[in-house]
TORPA-386822 format. One line per 5 residues: for each residue x, y, z of C-alpha. Coordinates in steps of 0.5 Angstrom, whole numbers, plus 500, padded with zeros to 3 digits. Layout:
X:Y:Z | ...
//
This chain:
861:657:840 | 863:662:844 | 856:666:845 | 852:661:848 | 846:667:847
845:665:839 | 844:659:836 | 850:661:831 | 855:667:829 | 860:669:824
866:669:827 | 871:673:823 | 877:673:827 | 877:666:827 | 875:665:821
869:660:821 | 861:660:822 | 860:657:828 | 854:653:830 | 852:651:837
852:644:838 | 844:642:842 | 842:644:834 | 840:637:829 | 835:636:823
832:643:821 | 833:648:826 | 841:646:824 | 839:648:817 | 836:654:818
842:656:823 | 847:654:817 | 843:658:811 | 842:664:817 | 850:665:817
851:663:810 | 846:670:808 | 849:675:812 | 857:672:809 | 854:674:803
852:680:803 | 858:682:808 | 863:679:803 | 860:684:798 | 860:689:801
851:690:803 | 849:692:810 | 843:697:812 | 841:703:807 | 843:698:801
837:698:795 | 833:691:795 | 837:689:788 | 843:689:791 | 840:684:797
837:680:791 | 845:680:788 | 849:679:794 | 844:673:796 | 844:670:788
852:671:787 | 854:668:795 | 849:661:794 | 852:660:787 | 860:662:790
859:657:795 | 857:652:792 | 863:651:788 | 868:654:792 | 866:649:799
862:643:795 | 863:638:802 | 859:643:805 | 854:644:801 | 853:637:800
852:637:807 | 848:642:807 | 843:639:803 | 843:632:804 | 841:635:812
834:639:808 | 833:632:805 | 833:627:810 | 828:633:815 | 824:636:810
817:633:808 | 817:628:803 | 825:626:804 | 826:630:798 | 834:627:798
838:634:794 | 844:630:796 | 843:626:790 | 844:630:785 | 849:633:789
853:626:787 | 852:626:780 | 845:621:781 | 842:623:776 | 846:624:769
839:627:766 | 838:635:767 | 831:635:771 | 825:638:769 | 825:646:768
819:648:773 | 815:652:771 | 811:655:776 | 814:656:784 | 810:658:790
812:663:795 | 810:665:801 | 803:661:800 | 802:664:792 | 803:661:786
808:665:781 | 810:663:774 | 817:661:772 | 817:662:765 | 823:662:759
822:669:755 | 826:671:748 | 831:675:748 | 827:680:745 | 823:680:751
828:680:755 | 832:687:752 | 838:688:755 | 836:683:762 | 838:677:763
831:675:767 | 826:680:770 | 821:679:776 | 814:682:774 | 810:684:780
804:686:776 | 803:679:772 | 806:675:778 | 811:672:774 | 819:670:774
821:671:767 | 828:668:764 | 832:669:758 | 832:663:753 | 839:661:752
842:663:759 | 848:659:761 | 853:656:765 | 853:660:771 | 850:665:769
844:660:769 | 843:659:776 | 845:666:779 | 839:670:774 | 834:665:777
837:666:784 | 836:673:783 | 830:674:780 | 826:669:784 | 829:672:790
825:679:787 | 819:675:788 | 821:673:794 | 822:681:797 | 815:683:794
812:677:797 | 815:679:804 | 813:685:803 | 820:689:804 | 821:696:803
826:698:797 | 831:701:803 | 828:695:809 | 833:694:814 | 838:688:814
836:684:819 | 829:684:815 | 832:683:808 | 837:676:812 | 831:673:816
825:674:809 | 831:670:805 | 832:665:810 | 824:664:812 | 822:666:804
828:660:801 | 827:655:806 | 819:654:804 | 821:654:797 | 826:648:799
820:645:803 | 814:646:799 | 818:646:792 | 823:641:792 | 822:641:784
825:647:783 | 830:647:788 | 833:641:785 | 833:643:779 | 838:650:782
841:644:785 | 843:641:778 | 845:648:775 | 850:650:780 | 853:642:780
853:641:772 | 854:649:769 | 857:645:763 | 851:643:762 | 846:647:764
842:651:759 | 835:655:760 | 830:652:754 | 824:654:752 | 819:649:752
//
């Protein structure tokens, strides 16, 4: 790595991420995931005087184009949060097609501490939306029928809404402050709600599959 004064960069005239070699177990992940947050919002275009939905947008959109576009990395990625995380959740398996069933739909996920629910709206409800975050009922809603890659984006999305409430950043926060919320705000869900996170895992590796179901 050429700044030794940071644990990784983006090096765009090389065209690589590079990540400083004394890095191992999580401290390397959330180096990575850093990285692969300010790539996305750049490559769409989101810096400092953007609206938070375009930062929800540009974090749900990135992750999911990732993960088709660079499955070695992403398998790579996870089965690194799975051999440090508590529990040794192992996410790598179902990168690797283990489990040919669909995990259960979760149905409640904790940020920064609190509980929130996950729940699968009609599409009535959900109007002219795919999904919704609702501060005041403390809720993450999805439309029922949701599907494809559709699917893990909207939830993506929405849980990322939940996760700015929870961090409590302005509509307009600054850019550092929206990347490092994301990377702090995801890594705990991934440690304190692996369910939740192998069930994204799932919907971005089978999109043919994967279809959003009330229960």
């Amino acid at each position: 790595m050429l700044d030794r004064r940071q644990r990784a960069c983006i090096n765009l005239e090389a065209g690589r991420i590079e990540l400083r070699q004394d890095l191992a177990g999580l401290a390397l992940a959330e180096a990575f995931l850093f990285c692969l947050i300010r790539l996305s919002h750049y490559c769409r275009g989101c810096q400092r005087g953007c609206p938070e939905e375009a930062y929800a947008h540009a974090f749900a959109t990135g992750v999911v184009e990732f993960a088709f576009r660079n499955p070695r990395a992403w398998l790579w990625f996870n089965r690194l949060l799975g051999e440090h995380l508590p529990g040794r959740p192992r996410f790598d398996r179902v990168l690797r097609g283990g489990s040919a069933r669909a995990p259960v739909q979760p149905r409640s996920i904790v940020i920064a501490r609190r509980a929130l629910a996950l729940r699968c709206i009609s599409r009535a409800e959900a109007g002219s939306a795919f999904g919704w975050y609702d501060h005041r009922r403390r809720e993450v809603q999805l439309c029922a029928g949701l599907a494809g890659a559709n699917l893990p984006v909207v939830a993506l999305h929405e849980i990322t809404h939940a996760l700015h409430h929870a961090y409590a950043l302005k509509a307009r926060d600054t850019h550092l402050n929206y990347c490092r919320a994301q990377t702090k705000g995801w890594l705990d869900i991934m440690r304190h709600c692996p369910a939740v996170w192998r069930w994204l895992l799932w919907t971005m590796r089978f999109p043919r599959t994967a279809r959003l179901v009330r229960g």
